[in-house]
N, C-alpha and C positions, 0 to 999 in steps of 0.2 A: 504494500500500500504506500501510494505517493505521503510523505511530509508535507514535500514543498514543491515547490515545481514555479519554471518562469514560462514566459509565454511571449519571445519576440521582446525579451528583455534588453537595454542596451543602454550606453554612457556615454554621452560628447562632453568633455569639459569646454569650456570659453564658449558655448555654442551661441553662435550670433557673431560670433567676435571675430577680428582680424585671423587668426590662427586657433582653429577649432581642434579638440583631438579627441579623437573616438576611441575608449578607453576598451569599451565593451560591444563588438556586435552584437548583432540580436542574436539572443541564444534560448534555446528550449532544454532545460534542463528538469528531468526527474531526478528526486531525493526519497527515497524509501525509507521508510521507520527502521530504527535500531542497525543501521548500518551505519558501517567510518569509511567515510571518503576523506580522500586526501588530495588535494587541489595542488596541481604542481606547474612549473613555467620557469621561464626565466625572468630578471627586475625585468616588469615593463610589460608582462604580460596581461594584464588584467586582473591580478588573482587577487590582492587586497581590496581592490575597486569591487571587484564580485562579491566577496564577505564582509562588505561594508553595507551593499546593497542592500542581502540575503537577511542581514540582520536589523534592516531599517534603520541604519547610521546616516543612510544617505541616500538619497531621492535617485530611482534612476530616470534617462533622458525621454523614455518610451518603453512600451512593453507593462507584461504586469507578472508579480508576483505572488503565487499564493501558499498562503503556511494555512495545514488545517483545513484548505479550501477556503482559506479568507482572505479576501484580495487587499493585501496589506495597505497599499497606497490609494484605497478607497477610504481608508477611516481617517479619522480626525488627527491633527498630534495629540490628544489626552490618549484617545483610543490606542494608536501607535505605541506611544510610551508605557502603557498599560501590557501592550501586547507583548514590547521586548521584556520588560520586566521580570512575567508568567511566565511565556512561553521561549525563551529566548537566553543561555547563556552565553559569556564572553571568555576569553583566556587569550591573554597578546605579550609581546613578549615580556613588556614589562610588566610585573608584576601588582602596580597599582595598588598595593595594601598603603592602611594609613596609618602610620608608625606609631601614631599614640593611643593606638588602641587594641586590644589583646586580640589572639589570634581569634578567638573563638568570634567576639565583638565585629572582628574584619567579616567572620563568614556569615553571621548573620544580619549582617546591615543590608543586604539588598530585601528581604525580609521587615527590616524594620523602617524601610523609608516606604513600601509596601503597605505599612500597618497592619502586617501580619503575625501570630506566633508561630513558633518555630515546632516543627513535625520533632519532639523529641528521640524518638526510635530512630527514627531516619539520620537526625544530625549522628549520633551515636553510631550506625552503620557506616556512613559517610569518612568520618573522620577514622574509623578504624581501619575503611578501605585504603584510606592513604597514607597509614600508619602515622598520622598524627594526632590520635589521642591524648598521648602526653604531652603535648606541646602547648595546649590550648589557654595556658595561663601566660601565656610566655607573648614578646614581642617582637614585632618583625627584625628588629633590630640583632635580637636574639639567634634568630635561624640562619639554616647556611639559605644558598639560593635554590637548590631542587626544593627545600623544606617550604621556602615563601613559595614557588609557584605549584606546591600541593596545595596550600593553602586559597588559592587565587583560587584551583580549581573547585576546588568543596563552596569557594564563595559560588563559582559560579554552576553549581550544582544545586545548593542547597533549597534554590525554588522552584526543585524539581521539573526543567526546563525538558521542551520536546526538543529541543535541537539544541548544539553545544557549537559556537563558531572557536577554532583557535587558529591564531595570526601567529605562525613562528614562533610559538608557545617555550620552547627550547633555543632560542635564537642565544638568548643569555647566561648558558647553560654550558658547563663542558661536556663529549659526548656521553661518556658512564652517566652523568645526572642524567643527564638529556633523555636518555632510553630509560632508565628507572622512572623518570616521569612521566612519559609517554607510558610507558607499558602500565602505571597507577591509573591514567586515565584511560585508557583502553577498557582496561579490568571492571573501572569502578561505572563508564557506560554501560556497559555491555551487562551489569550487574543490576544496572535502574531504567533498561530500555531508551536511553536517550541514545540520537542519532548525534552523528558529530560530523562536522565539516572543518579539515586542519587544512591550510594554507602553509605549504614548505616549499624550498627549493632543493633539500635535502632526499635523493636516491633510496635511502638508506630508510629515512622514518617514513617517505611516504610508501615502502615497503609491508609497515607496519598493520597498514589499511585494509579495509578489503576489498576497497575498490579507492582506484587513481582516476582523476579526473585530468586531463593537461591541457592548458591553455598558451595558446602564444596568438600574439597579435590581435586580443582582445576575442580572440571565439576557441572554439571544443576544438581540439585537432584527434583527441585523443579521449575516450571512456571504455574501459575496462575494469574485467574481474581480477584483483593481483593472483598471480598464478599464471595469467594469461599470458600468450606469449604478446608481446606491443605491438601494434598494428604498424604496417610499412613504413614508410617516408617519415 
C-alpha cells in the first residue's frame, strides 16, 4: 500500500527570474508503508530538494503530493504544520538537540509543543531500542555524537510518525558510529512500522535499504529492489 506518492511533482527555483533552475522534474513516485528507501545522487541532484518537499518544508513549483491520500499542499499552513508534526518525522545531519535540556526533555518536546502526553510504554520501548535508557538524565553536552543522533532519532520517533525523512543522518558521524546508527534506526523502524526515506551519497549505507531510489538531474534515473542487479546506463 502507497504512503505517499507524487503526481507530476516538480521545482524551479528563481522561477520568473532572469536564471530559473529546475531543481526537480516532474516525477511520479510511489512510497509503500514500512519500507526504507534510500534516495541517492550526486550534490546537485535533486535529493534534499525532494525531502524537503516530501516532508512539506517547502512548497513544490507544480504537481501534487499525497501522504495518506491527503493532498498535502491542498490544506492550510495550520493544517500543514499539524500534519508534519503527527505524521511526519525529521533526522539531518545535525543533530538539533537543545543543550539545556535533558535528553529525555529533547525527545519529548515535539510532543509537548503538540500539547500532547507522552505514550509511556512506547517512550520506554523507544529509548531501549536505541540503547539509550541510561542516558536520559544526562545532557547533550554529555554524549558522544552517535549517542546525540540516537537521541535526535527517538525525538523524531517519538510521535509515532508514518514516514521518517533522514538528510545524511550520518554525514557527522565516523563510519563505525555511522553504521551503529543507521542499523539503531533500521531496527527500531522496522520494529514500529514506520517507512523511512534516507537521503545519502554514500554506496555503502544506501546498501542498507531495501530499496535505492537514484536521482541525477532532478528526475528517477534509477528505482530498484537492493539485491537487484542496477539497471544499465
Amino acid at each position: 500500500m502507497d504512503i505517499l506518492r507524487t503526481e507530476g511533482l516538480y521545482k524551479i527555483y528563481n522561477e520568473g527570474g532572469a536564471n530559473p533552475v529546475q531543481a526537480l522534474k516532474p516525477l511520479d513516485l510511489h512510497i509503500e508503508q514500512g519500507v526504507f528507501y534510500a534516495i541517492i545522487g550526486r550534490s546537485g541532484s535533486g535529493k534534499s530538494t525532494l525531502l524537503q518537499i516530501l516532508g512539506g518544508l517547502d512548497r513544490p513549483s507544480g504537481g501534487k503530493l499525497y501522504i495518506e491520500d491527503q493532498s498535502v499542499f491542498d490544506l492550510s499552513n495550520s493544517e500543514l504544520c499539524r500534519l508534519r508534526r503527527r505524521r511526519i518525522g525529521f533526522v539531518f545531519q545535525a543533530y538539533n538537540l537543545l543543550e539545556e535540556h535533558t535528553v529525555k526533555e529533547n525527545i519529548l518536546m515535539p510532543l509537548h509543543l503538540d500539547g500532547r502526553d507522552a505514550d509511556r510504554e512506547f517512550l520506554d520501548e523507544l529509548v531501549e531500542a536505541l540503547e539509550i535508557g541510561d542516558k536520559l538524565d544526562r545532557y547533550p553536552d554529555q554524549l558522544s555524537g552517535g549517542e546525540q543522533q540516537r537521541v535526535a532519532i527517538a525525538r523524531a520517533l517519538v510521535t509515532k510518525p508514518a514516514i521518517l525523512l533522514a538528510d545524511e543522518p550520518t554525514g557527522n558521524l565516523d563510519p563505525k558510529t555511522g553504521d551503529q546508527v543507521l542499523r539503531h534506526l533500521k531496527t527500531v523502524a522496522a520494529r514500529f512500522g514506520q517507512t523511512i526515506l534516507l537521503v545519502t551519497h554514500d554506496m555503502e549505507i544506501a546498501a542498507m535499504a531495501d530499496r535505492t531510489i537514484r536521482l541525477h538531474g532532478g528526475e528517477v534515473v534509477e528505482a530498484r529492489e537492493n539485491g537487484a542487479a542496477p539497471a544499465a546506463g
